[in-house]
N, C-alpha and C positions, 0 to 999 in steps of 0.2 A: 103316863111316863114312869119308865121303872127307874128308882132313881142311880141304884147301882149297878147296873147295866149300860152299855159303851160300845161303840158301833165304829171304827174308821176304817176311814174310804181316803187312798193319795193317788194322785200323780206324781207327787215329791218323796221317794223313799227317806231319804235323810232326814226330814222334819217328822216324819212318824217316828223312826228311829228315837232320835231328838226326848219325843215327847215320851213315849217307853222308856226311854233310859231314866226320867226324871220319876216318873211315877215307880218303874222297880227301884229306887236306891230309896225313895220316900220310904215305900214300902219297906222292903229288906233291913233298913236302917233301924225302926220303929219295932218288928216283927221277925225279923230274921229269914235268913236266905229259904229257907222251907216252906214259908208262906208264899211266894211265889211261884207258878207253872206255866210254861211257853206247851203248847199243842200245835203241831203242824202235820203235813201230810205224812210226813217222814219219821216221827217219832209218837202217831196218834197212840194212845191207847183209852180206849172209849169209859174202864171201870175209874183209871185215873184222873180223868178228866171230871169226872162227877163227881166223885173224893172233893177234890179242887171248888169245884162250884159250888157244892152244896154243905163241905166240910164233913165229910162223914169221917169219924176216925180219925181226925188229925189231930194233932197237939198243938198245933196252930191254932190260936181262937179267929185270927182274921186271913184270908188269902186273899191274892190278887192272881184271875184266870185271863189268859189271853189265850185264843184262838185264835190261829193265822189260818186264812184259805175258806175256808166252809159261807156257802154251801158248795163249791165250783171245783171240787176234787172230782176225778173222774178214774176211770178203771184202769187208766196206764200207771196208776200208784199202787193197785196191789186190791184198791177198796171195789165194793161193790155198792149202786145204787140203795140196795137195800140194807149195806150198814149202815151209811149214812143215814140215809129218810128214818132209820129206826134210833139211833141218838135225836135227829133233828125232833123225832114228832115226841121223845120223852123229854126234850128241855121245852117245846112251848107246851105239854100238859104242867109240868111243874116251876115254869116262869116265876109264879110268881113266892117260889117256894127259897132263892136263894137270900140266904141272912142276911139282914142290913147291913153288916158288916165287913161281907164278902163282896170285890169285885167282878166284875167278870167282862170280856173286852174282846169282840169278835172285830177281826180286821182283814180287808179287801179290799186290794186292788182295783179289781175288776167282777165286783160282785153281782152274780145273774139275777137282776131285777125281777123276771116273772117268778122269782122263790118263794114258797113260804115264809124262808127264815127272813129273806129280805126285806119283804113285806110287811113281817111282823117288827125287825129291827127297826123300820122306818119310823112305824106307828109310836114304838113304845121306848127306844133307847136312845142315849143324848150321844148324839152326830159332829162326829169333827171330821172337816176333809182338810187334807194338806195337798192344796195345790201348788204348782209348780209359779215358782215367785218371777215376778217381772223383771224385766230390764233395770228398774231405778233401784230395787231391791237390792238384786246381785251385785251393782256396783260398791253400793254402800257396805254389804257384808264381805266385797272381794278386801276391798281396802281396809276393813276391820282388822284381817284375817293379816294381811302383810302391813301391819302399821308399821313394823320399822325400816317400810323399802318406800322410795319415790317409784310412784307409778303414775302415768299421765294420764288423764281421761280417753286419751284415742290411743294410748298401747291398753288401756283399758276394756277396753270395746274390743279390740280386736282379740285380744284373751277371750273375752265371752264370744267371740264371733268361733273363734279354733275351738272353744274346747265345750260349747254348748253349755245350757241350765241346767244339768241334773248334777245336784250338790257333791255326791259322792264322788264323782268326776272331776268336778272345778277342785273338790278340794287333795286329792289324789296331784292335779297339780300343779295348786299352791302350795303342796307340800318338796314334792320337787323344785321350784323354783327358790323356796327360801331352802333349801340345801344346796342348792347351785351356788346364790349370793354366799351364804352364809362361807361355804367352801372353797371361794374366792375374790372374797372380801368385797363382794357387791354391796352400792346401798341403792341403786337405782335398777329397775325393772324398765329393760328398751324393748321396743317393738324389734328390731333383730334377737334380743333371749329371748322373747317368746318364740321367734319362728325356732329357734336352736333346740328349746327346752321341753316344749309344749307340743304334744305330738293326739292325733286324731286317730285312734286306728281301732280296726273290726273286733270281732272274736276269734275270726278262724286265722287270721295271722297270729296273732298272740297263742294260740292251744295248739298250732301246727307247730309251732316249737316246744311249748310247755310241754307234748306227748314224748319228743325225743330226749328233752332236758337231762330227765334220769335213767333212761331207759336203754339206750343207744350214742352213746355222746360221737360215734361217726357221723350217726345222719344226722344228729343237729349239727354240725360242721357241714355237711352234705347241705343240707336247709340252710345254711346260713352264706353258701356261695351258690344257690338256685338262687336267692335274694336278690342277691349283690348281681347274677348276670341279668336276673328278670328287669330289676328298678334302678339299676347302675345311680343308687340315691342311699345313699351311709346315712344322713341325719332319718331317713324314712324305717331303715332297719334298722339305727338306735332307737326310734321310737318302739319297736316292736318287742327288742330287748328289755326297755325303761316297764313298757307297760307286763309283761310274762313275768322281770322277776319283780315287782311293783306286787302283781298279783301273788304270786306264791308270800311275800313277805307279809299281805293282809293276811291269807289263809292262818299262815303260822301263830299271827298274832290271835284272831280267834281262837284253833286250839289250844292254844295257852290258857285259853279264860272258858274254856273250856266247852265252845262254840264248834261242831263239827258234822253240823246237821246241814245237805246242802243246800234247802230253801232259803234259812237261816242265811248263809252266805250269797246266795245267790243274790239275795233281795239287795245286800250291803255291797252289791260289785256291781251290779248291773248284767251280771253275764248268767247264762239262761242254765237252771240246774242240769238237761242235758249234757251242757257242754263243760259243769264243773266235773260232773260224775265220775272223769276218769281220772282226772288231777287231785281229787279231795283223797282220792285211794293212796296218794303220795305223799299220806300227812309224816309219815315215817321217816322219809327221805328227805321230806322239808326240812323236820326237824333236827336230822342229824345233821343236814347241810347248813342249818341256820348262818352259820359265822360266815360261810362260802358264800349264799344268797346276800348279806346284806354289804361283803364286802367288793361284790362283783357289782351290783349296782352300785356303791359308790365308786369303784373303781371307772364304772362307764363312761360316769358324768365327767372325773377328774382327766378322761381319755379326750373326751369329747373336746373338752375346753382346750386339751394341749393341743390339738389339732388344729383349733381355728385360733387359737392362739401364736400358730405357726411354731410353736416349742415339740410337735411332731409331723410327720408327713402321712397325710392319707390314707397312706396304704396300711400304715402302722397298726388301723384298725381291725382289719381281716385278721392280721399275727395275734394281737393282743386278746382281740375274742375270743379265738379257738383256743386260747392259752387256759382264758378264766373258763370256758367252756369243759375242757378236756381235766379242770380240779376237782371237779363234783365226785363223790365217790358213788358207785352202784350199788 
C-alpha cells in the first residue's frame, strides 16, 4: 500500500466534490494555491503533471496531484492510445518514486477495470467510493438543508420522488425553494410548492433554449411559443426556464473562481460535456448578462407566484417572458 497515493471511484458526484474541496483548502491553506493541480482530459499536459507528482522544480516543497478520467480517455479528446499507455507505463515504473510528502489522487467514475492502472490502483492505493446515499440519508440531509422551513415527511418524499438522489440536483432545488419561501415570506414547504417549484426536466429542453438565449432572441421567442402550443403546460415551460438560466448562473459562478474547463463543470451539473460545449463558449455573454441572468430568474419565480396567486392572469406569462427574454444584449 502506497501510502500517499489515492484512488476514487463515485456514483454521487457531489460527495467527491465535498471531499476535494476539504482536502484542496487543507491543502492551499497550509502550502499555498501553487501546490495544488487538477489534470483532466481538457487541460492534460503530460510534463506538468509530473512537475506535480514528483515535485521536479517547484518551489512548493509539498503538492497535492489529482487526476480526473485516466485510464478511460479515448481519441475523441484529441489523445492518442499511445500517449496515454506512455505516461501510464512511466508512473507505475516510478510509483514508488513520489515524495512522502506529495499527494497524488486519481479519480473515476467509471474506471475500465481490465487496466493496468486499475489494477494496479486496486492493489496498492487507499480506496474511497462515494456512493449514492439512501432514502433515510437524503431526508435527514434535505431537512438539514431547509431547517428554517416546516416540511412534512410525505411532502418530503415526494420532493425526493420529483427531483431524484443525485445531490447536485436536490440541492439546485432546495436552493430554489428557500428563495421561493424566503421571497414570499413562506415558512412552510406544501406538497402543492413542490409541484409549483420543483420541476424534472431533460438536457435537450434546457440547451434547445440556452443555443438561442444569446444568439437569436427571435427564435428563442419562436421556441418558447412551439412550447406553449406543443405542452399547452406554463408550470412545465417555467421549469425549462428555472432550469436554462439556473444553469448559466452555475456556469458564471465557476468562471468567477475561475473554473472553465468543461469536464470540470460537466461533472458539477450533471449535463454531459457534449452538450456543455456550445454554451461554455458563452462564458462572455454570461458574464456581461450576469445582472440580466440573475434578475430574470428572479423575476420568474416572483411571476409565477403572481399568477397562482391570482394577482396576474395566465396569459401575462407569454408577455412578460418575451419581455425579459428580448433584454439580453448580443
Amino acid at each position: 500500500m502506497i501510502k500517499n497515493l489515492y484512488f476514487f471511484t463515485w456514483d454521487e458526484e457531489y460527495l467527491l466534490d465535498q471531499e476535494l474541496y476539504r482536502r484542496v483548502s487543507n491543502f492551499t491553506q497550509k502550502f499555498g494555491n501553487d501546490s495544488v493541480s487538477f489534470f483532466h482530459v481538457e487541460n492534460w499536459d503530460e510534463w506538468k503533471a509530473k512537475q506535480s507528482i514528483y515535485g521536479w522544480g517547484l518551489f512548493s516543497t509539498k503538492t497535492l496531484t489529482v487526476i480526473d478520467g485516466l485510464p478511460t480517455w479515448t481519441d475523441r479528446f484529441g489523445f492518442t492510445i499511445s500517449q496515454v499507455e506512455n505516461f501510464i507505463d512511466e508512473f507505475l515504473k516510478k510509483k514508488w518514486e513520489i515524495p512522502a510528502e506529495n499527494l497524488l489522487v486519481f479519480a473515476n467514475s467509471k474506471p475500465d477495470k481490465r487496466s493496468r492502472l486499475y489494477k494496479f490502483l486496486k492493489d496498492n492505493a487507499n480506496i474511497k467510493e462515494f456512493k449514492t446515499m439512501d432514502n433515510a440519508w437524503l431526508k435527514v440531509y434535505i431537512k438539514q438543508e431547509l431547517w428554517n422551513l416546516k416540511i412534512s415527511d410525505s411532502v418530503l418524499q415526494k420532493f425526493i420522488q420529483k427531483v431524484w438522489v443525485e445531490l447536485y440536483r436536490i440541492n439546485s432545488e432546495i436552493d430554489k425553494l428557500k428563495y421561493y419561501c424566503e421571497y414570499n415570506s413562506l415558512s412552510e414547504i406544501t406538497e402543492n410548492l413542490v409541484d409549483e417549484v420543483v420541476f424534472w426536466l431533460v438536457d435537450s429542453q434546457v440547451f434547445e433554449l440556452l443555443n438561442y438565449l444569446f444568439k437569436d432572441k427571435l427564435n428563442a421567442m419562436n421556441f418558447l411559443q412551439k412550447m406553449q402550443d406543443q405542452w399547452l403546460n406554463r408550470n412545465a415551460i417555467s421549469g425549462v426556464l428555472y432550469w436554462s438560466l439556473r444553469l448559466y448562473i452555475t456556469v458564471y459562478h465557476f468562471a468567477k473562481n475561475g473554473i472553465t474547463d468543461l469536464k470540470t463543470i460537466a461533472n458539477k451539473t450533471w449535463i454531459n460535456s457534449y452538450s456543455l460545449h456550445q454554451n461554455v463558449k458563452n462564458i462572455d455573454l454570461i458574464q456581461s448578462n450576469w445582472t440580466r441572468l440573475e434578475n430574470m430568474y428572479k423575476e420568474l419565480i416572483d411571476l409565477d407566484f403572481k399568477i397562482k396567486s391570482g394577482k396576474a392572469e395566465e396569459e401575462s406569462f407569454w408577455l412578460e417572458t418575451k419581455k425579459l427574454i428580448n433584454s439580453f444584449k448580443l
